[in-house]
N, C-alpha and C positions, 0 to 999 in steps of 0.2 A: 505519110511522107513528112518528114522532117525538113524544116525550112531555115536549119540554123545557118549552113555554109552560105556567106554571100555569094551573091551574082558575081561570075571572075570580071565583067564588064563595070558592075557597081564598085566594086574592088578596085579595078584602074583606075575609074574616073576618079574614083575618092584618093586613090592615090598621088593622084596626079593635082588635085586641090590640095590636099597636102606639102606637096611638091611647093608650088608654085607659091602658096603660103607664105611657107618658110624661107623660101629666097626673098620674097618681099618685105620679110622681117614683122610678117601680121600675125600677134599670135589668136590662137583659138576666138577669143574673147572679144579682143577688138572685132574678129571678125563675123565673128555672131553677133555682137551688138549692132554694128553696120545693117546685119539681114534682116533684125528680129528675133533673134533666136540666142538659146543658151550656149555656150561651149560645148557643151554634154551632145547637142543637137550635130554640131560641125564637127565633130569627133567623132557620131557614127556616124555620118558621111563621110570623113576620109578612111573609117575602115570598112567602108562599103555597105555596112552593116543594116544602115537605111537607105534607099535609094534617092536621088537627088531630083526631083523634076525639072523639066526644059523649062522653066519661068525662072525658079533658082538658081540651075547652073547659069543662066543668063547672067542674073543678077554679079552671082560670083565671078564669071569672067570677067563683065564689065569693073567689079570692085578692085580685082588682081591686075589689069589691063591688058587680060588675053584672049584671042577669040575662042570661041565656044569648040572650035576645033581642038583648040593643046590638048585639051583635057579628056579628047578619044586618042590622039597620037599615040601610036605603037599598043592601043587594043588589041588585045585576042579576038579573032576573027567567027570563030565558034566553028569554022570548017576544016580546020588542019587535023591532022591527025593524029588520033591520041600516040604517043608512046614515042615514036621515032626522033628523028631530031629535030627540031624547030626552031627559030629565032623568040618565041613565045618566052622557053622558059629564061632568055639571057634579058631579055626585054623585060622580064619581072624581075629580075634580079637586081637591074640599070635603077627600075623606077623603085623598087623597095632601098636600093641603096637612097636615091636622089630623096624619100622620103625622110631618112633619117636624121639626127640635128648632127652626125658627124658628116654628113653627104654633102650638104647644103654648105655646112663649114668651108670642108675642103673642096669644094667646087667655089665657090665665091673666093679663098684667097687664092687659088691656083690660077684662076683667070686674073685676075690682077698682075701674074709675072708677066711681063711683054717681052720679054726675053726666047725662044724658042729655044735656043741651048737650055737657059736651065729648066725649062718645062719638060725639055725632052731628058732630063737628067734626074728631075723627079719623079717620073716614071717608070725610068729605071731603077731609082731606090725603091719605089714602092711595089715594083715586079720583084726582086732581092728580095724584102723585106717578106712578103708573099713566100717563094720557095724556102727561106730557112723555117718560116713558121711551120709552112707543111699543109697551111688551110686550118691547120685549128685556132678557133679563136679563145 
């Protein structure tokens, strides 16, 4: 048995330290020096790729300032069922965007508009912008 595909659980939560990371504006480094650890080390944690222990994750909420809870939000459950529709795969989708350094971007200036006209008007450009591409990136 091969043990390369991360745990879809290890996966989230790494994602999800990622996430919250990067909105913090912590990168890799800083935040493995904080734990003990290399960046290399905090890198396979957020691709899952090493599993994180409940003394660490601790650690990392407490360092992020979030409870140990964010970091299962919207986990895959392990009982849904394969194939059919699920809220699973739109919820990796959220947290792979929320992952990425353009996610975190446009989520941090977009919350700064207080305006709800133009919020709701840049969602409309970027649902447009969306259908003429066609989904290809």
């Amino acid at each position: 048995m091969l043990k390369k595909v991360p745990n879809p659980i290890d996966r989230h939560v790494g994602s999800r330290v990622r996430m919250r990371r990067m909105l913090a504006g912590v990168s890799q480094e800083k935040l493995g020096d904080a734990l003990g650890l290399t960046f290399q080390q905090v890198q396979k944690y957020e691709k899952g790729s090493n599993r994180i222990s409940a003394s660490r994750l601790q650690q990392i909420a407490k360092m992020l300032d979030v409870p140990v809870s964010f970091f299962f939000d919207g986990a895959p459950t392990g009982d849904m069922p394969t194939g059919g529709f699920s809220d699973a795969a739109s919820s990796a989708y959220v947290s792979d965007f929320m992952s990425s350094s353009e996610g975190v971007q446009l989520t941090k200036a977009f919350v700064r508009i207080k305006n709800p006209k133009v919020r709701r008007r840049i969602v409309d450009l970027v649902e447009s912008l969306a259908e003429e591409d066609g989904g290809n990136a």
